[in-house]
N, C-alpha and C positions, 0 to 999 in steps of 0.2 A: 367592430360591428357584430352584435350579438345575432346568432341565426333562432329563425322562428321557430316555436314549439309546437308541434301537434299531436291528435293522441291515436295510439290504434289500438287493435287488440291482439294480444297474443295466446293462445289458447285459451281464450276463455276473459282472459285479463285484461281490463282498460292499463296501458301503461302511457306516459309520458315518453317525446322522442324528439332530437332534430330531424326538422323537415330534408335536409340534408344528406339523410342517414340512410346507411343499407339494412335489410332487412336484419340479415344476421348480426350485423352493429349494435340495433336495438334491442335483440332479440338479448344477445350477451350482456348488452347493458342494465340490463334490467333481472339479470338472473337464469335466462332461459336458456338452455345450452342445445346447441347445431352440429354437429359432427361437420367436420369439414377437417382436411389434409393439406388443401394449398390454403386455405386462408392463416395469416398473423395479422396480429392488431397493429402491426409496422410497419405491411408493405402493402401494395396498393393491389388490390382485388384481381383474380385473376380466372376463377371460376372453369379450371379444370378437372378435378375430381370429380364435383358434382354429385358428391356427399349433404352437401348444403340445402340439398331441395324439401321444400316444404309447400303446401298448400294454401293458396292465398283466394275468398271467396271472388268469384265474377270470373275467375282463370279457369283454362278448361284442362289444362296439362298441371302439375306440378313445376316451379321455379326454381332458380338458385338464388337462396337468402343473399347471399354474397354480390350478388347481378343486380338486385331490385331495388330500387328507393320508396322508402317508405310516404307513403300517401295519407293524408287524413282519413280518417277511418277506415282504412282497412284491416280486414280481419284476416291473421294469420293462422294454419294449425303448425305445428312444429312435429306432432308424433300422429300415426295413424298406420294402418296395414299398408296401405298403398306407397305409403310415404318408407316405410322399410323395407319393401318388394323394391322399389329404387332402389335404397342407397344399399340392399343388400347383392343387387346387380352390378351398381358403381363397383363396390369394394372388388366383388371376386375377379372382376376387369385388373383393379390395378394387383392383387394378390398373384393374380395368372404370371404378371411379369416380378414377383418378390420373392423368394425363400420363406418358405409361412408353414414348414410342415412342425415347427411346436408349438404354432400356435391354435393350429388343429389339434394338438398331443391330447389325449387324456391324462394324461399323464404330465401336463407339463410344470405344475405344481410342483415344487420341490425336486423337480429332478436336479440330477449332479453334472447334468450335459454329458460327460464322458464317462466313460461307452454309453451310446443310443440304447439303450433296449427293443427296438424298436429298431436298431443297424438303417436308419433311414439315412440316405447319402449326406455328407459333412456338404455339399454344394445345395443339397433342397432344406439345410434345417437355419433355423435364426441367427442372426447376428447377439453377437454378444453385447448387446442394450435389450433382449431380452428380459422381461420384469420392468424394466425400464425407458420404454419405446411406445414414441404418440401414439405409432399405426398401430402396434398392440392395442391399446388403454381404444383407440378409434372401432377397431373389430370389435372385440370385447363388447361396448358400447352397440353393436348397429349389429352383431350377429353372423358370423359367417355361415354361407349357405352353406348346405350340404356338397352342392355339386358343383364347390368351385373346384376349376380344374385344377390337376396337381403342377408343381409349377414346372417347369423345364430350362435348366439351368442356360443360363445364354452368354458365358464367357466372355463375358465383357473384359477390358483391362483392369488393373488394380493399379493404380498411381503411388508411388511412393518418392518419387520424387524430390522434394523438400522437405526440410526438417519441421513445418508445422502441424501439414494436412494430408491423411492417408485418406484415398476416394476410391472406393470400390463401386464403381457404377451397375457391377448386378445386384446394389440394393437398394438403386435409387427408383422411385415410381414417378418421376416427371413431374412433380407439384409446381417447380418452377422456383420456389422459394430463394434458394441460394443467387438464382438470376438477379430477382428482384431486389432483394438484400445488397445485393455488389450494386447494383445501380440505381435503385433510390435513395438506401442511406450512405453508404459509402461513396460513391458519384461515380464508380468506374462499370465500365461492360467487361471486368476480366471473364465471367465466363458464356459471352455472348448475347443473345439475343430472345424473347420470349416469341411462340411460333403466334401468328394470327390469321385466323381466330384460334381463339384460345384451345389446347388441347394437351395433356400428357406431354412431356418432354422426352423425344428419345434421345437418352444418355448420352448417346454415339458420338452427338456433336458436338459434346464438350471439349475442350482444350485439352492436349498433354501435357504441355508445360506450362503450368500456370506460369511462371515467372517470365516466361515468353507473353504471354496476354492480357499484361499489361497490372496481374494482381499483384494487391499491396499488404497480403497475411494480414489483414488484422481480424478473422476468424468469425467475420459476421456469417459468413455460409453455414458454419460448421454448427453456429447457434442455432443456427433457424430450421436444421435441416430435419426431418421428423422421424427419419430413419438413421441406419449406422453406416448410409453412402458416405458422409463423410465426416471422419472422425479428428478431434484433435492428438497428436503426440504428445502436446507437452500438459501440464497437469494443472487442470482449472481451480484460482483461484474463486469463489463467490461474489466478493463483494469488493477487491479493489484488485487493480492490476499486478506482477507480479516488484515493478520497482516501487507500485508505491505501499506493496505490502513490507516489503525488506527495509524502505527508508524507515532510520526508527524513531521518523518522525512523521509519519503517513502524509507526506506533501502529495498535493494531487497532481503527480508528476505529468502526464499526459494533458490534462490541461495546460498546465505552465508551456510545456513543448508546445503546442496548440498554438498561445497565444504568441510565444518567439518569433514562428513559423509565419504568421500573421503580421511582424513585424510591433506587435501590443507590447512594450516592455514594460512600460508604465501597469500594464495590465497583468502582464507576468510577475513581476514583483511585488504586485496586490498578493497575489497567489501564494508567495510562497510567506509570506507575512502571515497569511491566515495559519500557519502551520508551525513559522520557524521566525526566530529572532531574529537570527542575525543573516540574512539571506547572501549577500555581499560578501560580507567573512567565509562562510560556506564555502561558496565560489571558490574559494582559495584553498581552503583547507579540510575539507570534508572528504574524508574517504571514501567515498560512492558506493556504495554498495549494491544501492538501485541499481548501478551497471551491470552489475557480475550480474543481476537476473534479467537483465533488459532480453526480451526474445527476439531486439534484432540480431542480440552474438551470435544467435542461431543458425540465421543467413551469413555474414558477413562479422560485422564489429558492431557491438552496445554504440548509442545514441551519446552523446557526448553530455550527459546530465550536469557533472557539475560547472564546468567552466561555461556553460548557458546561464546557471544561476550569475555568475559573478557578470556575464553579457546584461542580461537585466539589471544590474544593478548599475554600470558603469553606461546605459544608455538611458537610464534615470535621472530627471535632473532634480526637481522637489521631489520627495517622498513623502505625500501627502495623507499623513497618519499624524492628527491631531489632537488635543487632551479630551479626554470623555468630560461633558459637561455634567450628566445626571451623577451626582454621586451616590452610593448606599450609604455612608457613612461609618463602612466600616474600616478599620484599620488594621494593616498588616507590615509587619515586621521581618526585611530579608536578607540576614546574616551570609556577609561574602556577597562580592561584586563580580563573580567570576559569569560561564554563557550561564551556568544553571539558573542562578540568582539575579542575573537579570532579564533573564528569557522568564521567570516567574512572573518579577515585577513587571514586566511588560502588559502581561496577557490579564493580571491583573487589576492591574491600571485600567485596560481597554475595556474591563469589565464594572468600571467605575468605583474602584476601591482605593484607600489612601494609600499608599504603599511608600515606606521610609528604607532604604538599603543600606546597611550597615559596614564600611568596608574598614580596613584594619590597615592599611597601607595608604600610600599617600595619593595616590590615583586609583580610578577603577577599572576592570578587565576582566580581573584575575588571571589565569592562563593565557587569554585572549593579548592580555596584554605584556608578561612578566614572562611569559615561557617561549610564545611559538616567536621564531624570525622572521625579520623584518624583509629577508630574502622569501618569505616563504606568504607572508601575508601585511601587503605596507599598513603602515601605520594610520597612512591616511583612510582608506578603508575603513577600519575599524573606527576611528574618531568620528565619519560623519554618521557611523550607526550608532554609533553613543550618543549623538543627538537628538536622534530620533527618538531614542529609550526617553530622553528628557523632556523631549519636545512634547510627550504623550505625557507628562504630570507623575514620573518616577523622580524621586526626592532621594537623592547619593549623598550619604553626607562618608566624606574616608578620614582616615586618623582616628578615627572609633572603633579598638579591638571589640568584642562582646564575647564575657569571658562564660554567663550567666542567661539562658531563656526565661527563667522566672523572672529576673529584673523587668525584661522585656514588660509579658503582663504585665507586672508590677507600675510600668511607665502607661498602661492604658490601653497595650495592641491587643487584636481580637484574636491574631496567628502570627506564627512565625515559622519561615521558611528558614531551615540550616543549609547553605549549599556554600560551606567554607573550605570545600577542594580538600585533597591528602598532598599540604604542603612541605612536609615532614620528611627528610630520607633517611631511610632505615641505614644501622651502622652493615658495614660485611662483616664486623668479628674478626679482623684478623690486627696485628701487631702493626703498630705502624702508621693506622689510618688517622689517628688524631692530629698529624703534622698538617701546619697551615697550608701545606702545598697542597693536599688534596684534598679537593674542593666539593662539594654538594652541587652537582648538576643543575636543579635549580634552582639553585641561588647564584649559581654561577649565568645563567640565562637570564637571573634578574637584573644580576649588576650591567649584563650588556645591553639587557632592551626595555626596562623598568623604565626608565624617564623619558626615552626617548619619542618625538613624534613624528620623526621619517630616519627613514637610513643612512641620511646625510648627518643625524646628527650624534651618530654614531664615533668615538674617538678611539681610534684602535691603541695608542698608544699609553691611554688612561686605562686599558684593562691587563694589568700586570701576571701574567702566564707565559712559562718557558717556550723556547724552541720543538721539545719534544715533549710530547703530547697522549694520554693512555687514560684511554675512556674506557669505563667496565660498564658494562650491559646490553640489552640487546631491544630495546624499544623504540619509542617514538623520540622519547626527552632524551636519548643517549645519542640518536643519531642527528638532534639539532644541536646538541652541545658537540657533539663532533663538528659538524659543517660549520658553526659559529667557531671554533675554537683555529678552524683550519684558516677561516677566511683573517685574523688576528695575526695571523703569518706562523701558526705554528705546523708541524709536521705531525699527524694525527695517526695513533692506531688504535682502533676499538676492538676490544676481549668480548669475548660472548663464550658463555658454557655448553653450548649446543651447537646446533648449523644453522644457515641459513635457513633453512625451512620451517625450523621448529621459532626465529627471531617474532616478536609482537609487533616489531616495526612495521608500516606500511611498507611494502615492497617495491612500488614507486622511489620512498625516500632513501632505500635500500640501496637502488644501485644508482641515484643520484648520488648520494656520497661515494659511490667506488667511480662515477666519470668523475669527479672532481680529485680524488687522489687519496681520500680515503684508505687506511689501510686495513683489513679483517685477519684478527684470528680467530679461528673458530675451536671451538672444543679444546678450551684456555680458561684459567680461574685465578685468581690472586690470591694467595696464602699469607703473604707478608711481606710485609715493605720493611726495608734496612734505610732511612733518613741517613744523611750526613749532610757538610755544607755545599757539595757540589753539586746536589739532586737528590734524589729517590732510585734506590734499588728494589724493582719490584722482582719478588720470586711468583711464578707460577706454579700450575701444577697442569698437565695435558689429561684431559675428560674424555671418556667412552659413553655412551649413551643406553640406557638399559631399559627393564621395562616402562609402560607409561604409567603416570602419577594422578593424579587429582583433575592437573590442568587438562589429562588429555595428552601431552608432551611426555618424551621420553626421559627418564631421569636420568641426569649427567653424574657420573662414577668416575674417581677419582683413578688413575692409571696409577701403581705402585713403579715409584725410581723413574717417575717422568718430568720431575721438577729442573726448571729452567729460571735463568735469570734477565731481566733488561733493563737499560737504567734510561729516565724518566726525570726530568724538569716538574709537571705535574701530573696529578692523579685526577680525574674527574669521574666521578662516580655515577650511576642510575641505573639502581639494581631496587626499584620500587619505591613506594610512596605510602605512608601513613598519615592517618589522619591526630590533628594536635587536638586532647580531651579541652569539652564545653560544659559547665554544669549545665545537669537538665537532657542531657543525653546520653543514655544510656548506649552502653557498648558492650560488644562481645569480648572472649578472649584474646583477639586480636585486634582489639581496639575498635574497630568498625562497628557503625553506631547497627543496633537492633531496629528495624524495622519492617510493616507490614505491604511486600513488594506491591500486590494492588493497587494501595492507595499509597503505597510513599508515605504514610502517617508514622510517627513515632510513636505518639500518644494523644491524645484529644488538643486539635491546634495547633500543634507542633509536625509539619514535613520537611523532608530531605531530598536533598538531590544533587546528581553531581559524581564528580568525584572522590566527594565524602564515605559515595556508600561504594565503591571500587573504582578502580580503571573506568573512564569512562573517557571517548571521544568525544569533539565538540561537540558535531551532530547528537550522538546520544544524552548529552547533558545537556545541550538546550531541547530536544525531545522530553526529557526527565522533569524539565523547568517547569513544560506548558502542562504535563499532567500535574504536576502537585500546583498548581494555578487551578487547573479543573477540580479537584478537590477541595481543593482552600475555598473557592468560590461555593462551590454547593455547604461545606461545612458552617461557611456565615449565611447561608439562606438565600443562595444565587439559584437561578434557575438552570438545569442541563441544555437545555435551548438556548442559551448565551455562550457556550462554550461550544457547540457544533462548527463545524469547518463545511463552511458551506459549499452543497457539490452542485453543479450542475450540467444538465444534459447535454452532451456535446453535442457540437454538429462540425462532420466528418469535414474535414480540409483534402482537398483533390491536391496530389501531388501529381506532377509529370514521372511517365516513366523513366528518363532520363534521369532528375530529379534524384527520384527515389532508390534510383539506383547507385549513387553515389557511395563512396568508402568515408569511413569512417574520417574528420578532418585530425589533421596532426596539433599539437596546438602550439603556438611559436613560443621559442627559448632561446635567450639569449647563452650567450659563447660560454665554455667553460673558464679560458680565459678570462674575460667579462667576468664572470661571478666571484673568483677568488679575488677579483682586487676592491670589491666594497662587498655592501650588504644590501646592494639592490635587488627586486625581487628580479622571479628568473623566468616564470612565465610572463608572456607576452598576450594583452589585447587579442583577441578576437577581433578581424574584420566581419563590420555587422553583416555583411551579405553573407560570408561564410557561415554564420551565426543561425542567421534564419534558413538558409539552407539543411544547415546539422541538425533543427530541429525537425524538419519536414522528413528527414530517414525515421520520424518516429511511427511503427505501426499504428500508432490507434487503436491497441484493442482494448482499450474502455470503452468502445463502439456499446460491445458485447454485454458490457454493466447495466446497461441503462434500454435494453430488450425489453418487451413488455410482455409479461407472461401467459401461454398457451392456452385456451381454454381447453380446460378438461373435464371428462363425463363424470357426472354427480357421482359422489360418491356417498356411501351410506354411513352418517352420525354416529357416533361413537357415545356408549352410556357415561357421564361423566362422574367417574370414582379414578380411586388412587390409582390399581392397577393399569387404567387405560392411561393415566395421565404420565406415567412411570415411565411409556415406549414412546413418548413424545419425544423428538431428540431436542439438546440444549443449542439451538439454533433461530438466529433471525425469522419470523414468519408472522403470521395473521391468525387470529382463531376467532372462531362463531363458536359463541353459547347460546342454547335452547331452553325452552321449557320444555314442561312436558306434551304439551299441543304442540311441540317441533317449531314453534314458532321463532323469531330472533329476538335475543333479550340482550347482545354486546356482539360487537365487531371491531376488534382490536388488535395493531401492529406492533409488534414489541423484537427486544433485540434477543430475546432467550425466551423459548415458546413454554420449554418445561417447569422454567422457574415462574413463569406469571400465571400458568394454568396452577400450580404447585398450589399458589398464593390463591387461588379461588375456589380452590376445593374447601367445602364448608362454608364458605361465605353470603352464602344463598341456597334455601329450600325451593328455590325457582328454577335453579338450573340443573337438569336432566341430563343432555346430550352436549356436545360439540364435534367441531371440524376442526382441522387446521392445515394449512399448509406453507410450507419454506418461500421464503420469499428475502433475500439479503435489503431490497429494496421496499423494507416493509410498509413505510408510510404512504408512498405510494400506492402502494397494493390496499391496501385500508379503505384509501380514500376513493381508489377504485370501486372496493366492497361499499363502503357506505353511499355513495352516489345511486349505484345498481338498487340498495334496498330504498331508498328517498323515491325514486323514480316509479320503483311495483306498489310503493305504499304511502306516499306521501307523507312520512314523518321518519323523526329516528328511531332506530330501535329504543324497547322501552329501558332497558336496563340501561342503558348511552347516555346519560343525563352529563358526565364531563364532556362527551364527544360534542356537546353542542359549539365550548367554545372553536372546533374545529373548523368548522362554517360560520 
């Protein structure tokens, strides 16, 4: 139900408005700006500062914009003497109780803060948001009297109690904001109550222990707060949270938890679709990373991210992801079926392109399928997300090496993706290793789980390896060829040239292999093997550790007269991964194909991704998939607006205190026992109550993303030439171009402010001046700006003629 329109005046200006509307709503909507301290465009009006006051004709007193609903025709002033004798009384009222003696400074321009010059007490001078602080940019703006009083320090407590939020309430002025914020968008009263009728909040009353009152950190106070009463610890992200900036696949993590929480699995697993391929697999196998930053470790233990992924997937029954009907027509070519190569084809397909996978072996996976265990991620799993890939209109034809990308062309495709993995193991160089007994790590993983499509069908007595067992390396593929090789019934020790600390392994899978029986040597290397017909004699040599190399890692140095000997049934090796030469790809001196990391481009239509171009976990190679998918798509004439992940504005889930206070869940695993005697997996289901439970310990602070931005006092247009445009920073924001009558000729959100102003320098003898300001949630902000200029003027700005298709 649309609400009615009417019109008033705002100094001077007919403007359009909802009859609905407060004064200062309209006033902002339209361009006019109101000094005010407790109002945000987020929380519901509250009108104690009383900064906001303006004159409205027929009234005999001055009003608070904030208070008043706007009427047909009436006329507002917004600026006048009388109207700043107010708000210049307001201010020095709430300054009397703030620390403000630098923002009286003369000097406050460029000072160094330390030493005062001036020796003004460290208790009467600013908070370090200084330069950067509303009530500053609010005085500033409205004028400090002369003879506000000086302030008198009032010893309030300083809260430092939890690892989020430090509150120093002798610098909070009672706007009330953080109240409103805990309990309109968030849903909780952790820090009490607003006084009525409305007035200045004294500090006093707030909570000492937050976590006693019932709050849930997710840090919407600390947004909204105007001063440096309360500040964050830990280090703001802009535009995404801090797991879904580390996933290196920007899954919009807090959503997906959101919807768990919710009990939406069906809906959860949309989510992570829009991001990730293989969502299910994940689950399984995805080394979390999102954890290590999740800011509940802070409090207590990280959110349980990944085994919720594999929860949505296993409370999933269709996965209703079907073939895109519109095609473009264009054709694409995806060498290797491994996550890179089909987490491509995927996003490609959904973007309605023909997409043919080329795979060289007799099934598709790639690692997914020929490397990781089936204790580690079942087979069934993976096969019904193979379906999916199919069921969306990817076309896997395998038993097709592709030795040649020209040919490709040559057959008609428009691009071709390389993501054919580094299936290759490099030799050690030493005597010895050519004997059949010691094996290639993955090819030794192929033979066991290549054909296979559960763990039952698994024949331990068809995979031909000794009793005694001597795994070299120190990674991910050394310690599943261990645990595969132990569960075959052999006696397993793994050599590594460093320690533990310096291993690439995950460290989970680390000490899963030492509870299962696993043996380690560390700071051990292989020199040469002595073959005969009763086994392998392997010689070592014992390693010291020296300075660090390349990797970052310490280099392992060979100990003089430390050679030792042990003898050995087989050798299995996985001391790294090369990639096998394609014509058509260009490679470095270490074989590794040359490419531009931006775009994942080789050369014109030809990307990479994968393990091709290093090391790469799944997670990261199916992250690597969807961007050269985003590339590939724009290269044939897709548009960027088909490849967005689309976000949307939460709204806050109320957990119980109880609830939320919960420990981190354990996640069940079957016996040690149990595991050695097949190759069944070893983690355990999730109970779904447990499940939605483990999601609701999520803070929520993507609350904080989706704030709607402060209004701030005009500030003065900038001449638009190179030099000004040169201290624009390379950051998400909005800018207004001017003529020379200061009029608006474009209003435009972009994701890099200095490179699109760059690009309009010259491009018009029209444009004179602009603004700009940061804004991560640009388009937003845009549409904000151009609504405000529609409403004072009744059209788009002139120079806007694309913006129209925006509306």
């Amino acid at each position: 139900m649309s609400t009615q329109t009417i019109k008033i005046s705002i100094d001077g200006k007919d403007i359009e408005c909802q009859q609905d509307e407060t004064v200062l709503d309209a006033a902002l909507n339209a361009g006019f700006y109101i000094p005010s301290l407790c109002y945000h465009p987020d929380l519901p009006s509250f009108g104690a500062c009383g900064l906001c006051a303006v004159e409205i004709e027929g009234y005999e007193e001055p009003v608070l914009a904030c208070d008043t609903i706007v009427k047909q025709g009436m006329k507002v002033t917004t600026s006048s003497p009388d109207l700043k004798k107010v708000r210049q009384e307001k201010l020095a009222r709430i300054l009397t109780d703030h620390p403000h003696a630098c923002l009286v400074c003369a000097e406050k321009d460029g000072c160094a803060r330390e030493p005062c010059s001036l020796n003004v007490p460290v208790s009467e001078r600013c908070c370090v948001k200084l330069g950067d602080c509303e009530l500053e940019r609010a005085a500033d703006y409205i004028g400090i009297p002369e003879d506000t009083p000086r302030y008198k320090p009032r010893d309030l407590p300083k809260y430092e109690d939890n690892p989020f939020i430090v509150r120093d309430y002798n610098l909070c002025i009672g706007c009330g904001r953080c109240v409103r914020a805990c309990e309109s968008i968030r849903g909780v009263k952790a820090l009490g109550e607003l006084p009525d009728p409305p007035e200045l909040i004294d500090p006093s009353v707030f909570p000492e222990k937050l976590v006693d009152s019932g709050c849930q950190f997710c840090g919407l106070c600390v947004e909204v707060c105007p001063t440096g009463a309360l500040m964050s610890r830990i280090e703001k992200i802009k535009d995404q949270t801090p797991c879904q900036e580390y996933c290196p696949a920007h899954i919009d993590i807090p959503r997906f938890l959101r919807q768990i929480a919710e009990g939406s699995f069906s809906e959860a697993l949309t989510t992570l679709y829009q991001a990730v391929t293989f969502p299910g697999t994940l689950g399984y196998v995805c080394y979390y990373p999102c954890e290590s930053e999740c800011r509940r470790s802070e409090l207590d233990d990280a959110v349980s991210i990944r085994v919720l992924k594999r929860l949505a997937f296993e409370q999933t029954g269709d996965i209703k992801i079907g073939k895109v009907e519109n095609s473009t027509g264009k054709t694409v070519a995806v060498v290797g079926s491994g996550p890179a190569g089909l987490s491509c084809a995927f996003y490609l397909a959904q973007w309605g392109h023909s997409v043919t996978v080329f795979e060289a072996k007799s099934k598709p996976g790639g690692i997914l399928r020929y490397g990781i265990p089936t204790f580690r991620l079942p087979r069934s799993v993976f096969e019904r997300e193979m379906e999916v890939i199919k069921k969306i209109g990817v076309d896997i034809k395998v038993n097709i090496p592709v030795s040649s990308v020209d040919k490709l062309f040559k057959q008609g495709f428009d691009a071709v993706f390389v993501g054919i993995g580094a299936q290759k193991n490099p030799k050690m160089g030493i005597d010895g290793e050519d004997d059949p007994r010691v094996l290639d790590a993955l090819q030794f993983l192929s033979r066991v789980y290549g054909d296979v499509t559960s763990d039952s069908d698994i024949l331990k007595d068809e995979i031909k390896i000794g009793q005694r067992v001597a795994v070299i390396g120190g990674g991910n593929t050394a310690i599943d060829a261990a645990r595969t090789a132990l569960r075959i019934g052999a006696k397993v020790t793994l050599f590594y040239r460093r320690t533990t600390a310096e291993m690439p392994a995950f460290p989970e899978e680390v000490e899963e292999a030492k509870e299962e029986g696993i043996e380690f040597r560390f700071l051990s290397a292989p020199v040469k093997i002595y073959p005969d017909k009763n086994g392998l004699k392997v010689e070592f040599v014992k390693m010291k550790l020296g300075s660090k190399d390349k990797s970052g890692r310490p280099t392992p140095i060979p100990v003089e007269n430390s050679n030792f000997s042990l003898e050995f049934d087989n050798v299995i090796t996985a001391i790294g991964q090369e990639v096998v030469p394609i014509d058509g790809v260009k490679t470095n001196s270490k074989g590794w194909p040359e490419y531009d990391d931006a775009t994942l481009s080789l050369r014109d239509g030809v990307y990479v991704g994968g393990d091709v171009v290093g090391p790469s976990s799944v997670v990261e190679s199916v992250a690597m998939g969807r961007r050269a998918a985003v590339q590939i798509h724009l290269y044939l004439g897709g548009a960027e607006e088909d490849t967005f992940i689309l976000m949307q504005k939460p709204v806050a889930r109320v957990c119980s205190q109880d609830d939320f206070l919960k420990k981190r869940i354990m996640i069940p695993t079957i016996e040690v026992s149990e595991r050695l005697s097949g190759f069944a997996e070893i983690e355990l289901s999730l109970d779904k109550g447990e499940g939605i439970g483990e999601a609701g310990r999520c803070l929520q602070c993507d609350l904080c993303l989706y704030l709607s931005k402060v209004p701030e006092p005009p500030v003065d247009m900038l001449p638009f030439v190179a030099e000004n445009v040169a201290l624009v920073p390379e950051s998400a924001g909005v800018y207004t171009l001017y003529d020379g009558d200061k009029s608006i000729v474009e209003i435009k959100g972009t994701a890099n402010l200095r490179q699109m102003l760059k690009g309009k320098l010259g491009s018009s003898d029209n444009i004179k001046f602009f603004k700009f300001e940061e804004d991560p949630m640009y388009s937003k902000r845009e549409s904000e700006l151009l609504q405000q200029y529609i409403q004072q003027h009744g059209e788009m700005p002139s120079g806007g003629d694309e913006l129209d298709e925006l509306f």
